[in-house]
C-alpha positions in Angstrom: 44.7 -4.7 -44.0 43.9 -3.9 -39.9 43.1 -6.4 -37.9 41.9 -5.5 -34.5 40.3 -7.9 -31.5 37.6 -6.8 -29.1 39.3 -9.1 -26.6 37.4 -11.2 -23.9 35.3 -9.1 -21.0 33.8 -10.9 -17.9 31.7 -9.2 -15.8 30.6 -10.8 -12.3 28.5 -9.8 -9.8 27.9 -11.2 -6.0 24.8 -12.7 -5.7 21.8 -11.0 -4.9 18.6 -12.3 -3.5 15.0 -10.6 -4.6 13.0 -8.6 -2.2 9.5 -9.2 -1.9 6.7 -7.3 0.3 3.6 -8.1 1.6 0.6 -6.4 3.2 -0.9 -7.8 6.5 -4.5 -7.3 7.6 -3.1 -5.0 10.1 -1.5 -2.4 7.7 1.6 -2.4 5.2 3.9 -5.3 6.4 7.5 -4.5 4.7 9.8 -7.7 5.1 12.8 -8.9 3.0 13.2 -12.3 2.4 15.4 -13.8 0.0 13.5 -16.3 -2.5 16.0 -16.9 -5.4 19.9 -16.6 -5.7 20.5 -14.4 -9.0 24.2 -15.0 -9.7 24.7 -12.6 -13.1 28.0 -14.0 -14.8 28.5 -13.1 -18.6 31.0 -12.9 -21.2 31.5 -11.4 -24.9 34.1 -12.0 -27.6 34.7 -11.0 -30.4 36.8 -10.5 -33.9 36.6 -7.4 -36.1 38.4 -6.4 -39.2 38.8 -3.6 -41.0 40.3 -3.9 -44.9 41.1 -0.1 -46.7 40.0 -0.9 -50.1 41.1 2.6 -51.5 41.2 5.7 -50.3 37.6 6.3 -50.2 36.5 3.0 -49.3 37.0 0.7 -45.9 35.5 -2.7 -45.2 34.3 -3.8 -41.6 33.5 -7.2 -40.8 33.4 -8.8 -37.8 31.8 -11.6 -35.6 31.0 -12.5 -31.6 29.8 -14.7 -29.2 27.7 -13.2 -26.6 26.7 -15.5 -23.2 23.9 -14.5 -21.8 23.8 -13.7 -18.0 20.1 -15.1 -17.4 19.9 -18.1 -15.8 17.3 -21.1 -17.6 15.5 -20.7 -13.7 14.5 -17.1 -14.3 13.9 -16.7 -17.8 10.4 -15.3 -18.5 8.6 -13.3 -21.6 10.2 -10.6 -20.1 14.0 -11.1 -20.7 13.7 -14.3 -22.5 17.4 -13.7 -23.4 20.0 -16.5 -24.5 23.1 -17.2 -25.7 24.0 -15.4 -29.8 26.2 -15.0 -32.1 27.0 -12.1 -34.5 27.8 -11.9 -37.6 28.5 -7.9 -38.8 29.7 -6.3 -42.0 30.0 -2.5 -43.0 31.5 0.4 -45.1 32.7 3.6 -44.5 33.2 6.4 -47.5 35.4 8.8 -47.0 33.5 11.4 -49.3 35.6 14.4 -48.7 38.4 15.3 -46.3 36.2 16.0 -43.9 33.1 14.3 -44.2 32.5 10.1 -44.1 29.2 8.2 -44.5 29.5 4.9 -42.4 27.3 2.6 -42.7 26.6 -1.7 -41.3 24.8 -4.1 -40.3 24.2 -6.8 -38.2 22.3 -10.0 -37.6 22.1 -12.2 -34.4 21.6 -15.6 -34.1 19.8 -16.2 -30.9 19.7 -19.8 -29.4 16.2 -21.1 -28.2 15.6 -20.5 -25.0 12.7 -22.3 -22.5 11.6 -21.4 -19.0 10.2 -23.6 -16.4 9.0 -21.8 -13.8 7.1 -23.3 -11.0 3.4 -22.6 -9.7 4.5 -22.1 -6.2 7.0 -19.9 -4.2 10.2 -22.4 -3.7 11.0 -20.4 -0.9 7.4 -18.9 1.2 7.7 -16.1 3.5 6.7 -17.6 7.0 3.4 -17.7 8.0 2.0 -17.0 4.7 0.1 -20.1 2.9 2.1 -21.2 -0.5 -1.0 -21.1 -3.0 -0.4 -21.5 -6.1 -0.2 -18.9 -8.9 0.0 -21.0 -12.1 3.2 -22.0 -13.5 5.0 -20.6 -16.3 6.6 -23.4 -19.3 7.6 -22.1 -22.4 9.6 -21.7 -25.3 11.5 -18.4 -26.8 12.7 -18.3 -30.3 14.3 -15.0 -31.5 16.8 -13.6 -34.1 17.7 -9.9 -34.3 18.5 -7.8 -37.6 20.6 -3.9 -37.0 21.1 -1.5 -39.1 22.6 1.5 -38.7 23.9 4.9 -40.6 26.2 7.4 -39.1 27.7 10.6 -40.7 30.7 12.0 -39.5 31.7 15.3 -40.2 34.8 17.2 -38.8 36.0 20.5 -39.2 
C-alpha cells in the first residue's frame, strides 16, 4: 500500500483595486479609481492513497480541504464560491500490458455562503452623485458531484 500527500499550496496575491469607467456629457470620461481592496489569499490540502489490490486492480481514495479565495464582501451569484471539502474514491484496471481503464469520482461539500452587498458605491468617484442601485442579500447553497473516465493506452 502507497501513500502519497498532495502537500499544502498557498497562493497570494498583492492587492488589487477594481477599475471603473464613466461617461461624461462631454464624451467618453476614462478614470481609474479604486473602490474595493480584493486581497485573493487561498489554500488547498489534501490526502490521497493509492492501495494495489492485485495486479489488475488499484484503489484511489483521497480527501481535501479547499479555502476559498472570495471574500464574504464580494461574493455575488456570480462566483458564490466557499469554503469545501472532498471526499474522492477511484479504480484503475490494468486490462493488458498496455492498456488501463481508470475511473473516480468525487463529491464536494460546499459550505453556505451569503453576500451582503450594499445599495450604494462605498467608495463614489468624485463629483458623481451616490444613487442607489439596489442592494444585493442573499444566500448560496451548493454541493458538487464529478465523474470522470480516462483510458490510457501506451505503446
Amino acid at each position: 500500500m502507497a501513500a502519497r500527500s498532495t502537500g499544502l499550496t498557498t497562493k497570494r496575491s498583492p492587492s488589487l483595486p477594481a477599475i471603473r469607467s464613466t461617461t461624461s456629457r462631454q464624451g467618453p470620461r476614462k478614470r481609474s479609481s479604486p473602490s474595493y481592496p480584493i486581497v485573493w489569499a487561498s489554500w488547498r490540502i489534501g490526502l490521497g492513497v493509492n492501495y494495489q489490490l492485485n495486479n489488475d486492480w488499484k484503489l484511489r481514495f483521497g480527501t481535501a480541504y479547499d479555502k476559498t479565495p472570495v471574500q464574504d464582501a464580494f461574493r455575488t451569484p456570480r462566483l458564490p464560491d466557499a469554503d469545501r471539502i472532498w471526499l474522492a474514491l477511484g479504480a484503475q484496471w490494468q486490462f493488458s500490458k498496455q492498456g488501463a481503464l481508470d475511473f473516480g469520482y468525487a463529491h464536494e461539500f460546499v459550505d453556505d455562503a451569503t453576500s451582503n452587498l450594499p445599495s450604494t458605491d462605498p467608495a463614489p468617484m468624485p463629483g458623481f452623485p451616490n444613487t442607489p442601485k439596489g442592494a444585493l442579500r442573499g444566500t448560496y447553497k451548493a454541493n458538487v458531484n464529478i465523474l470522470g473516465i480516462q483510458v490510457k493506452y501506451s505503446f
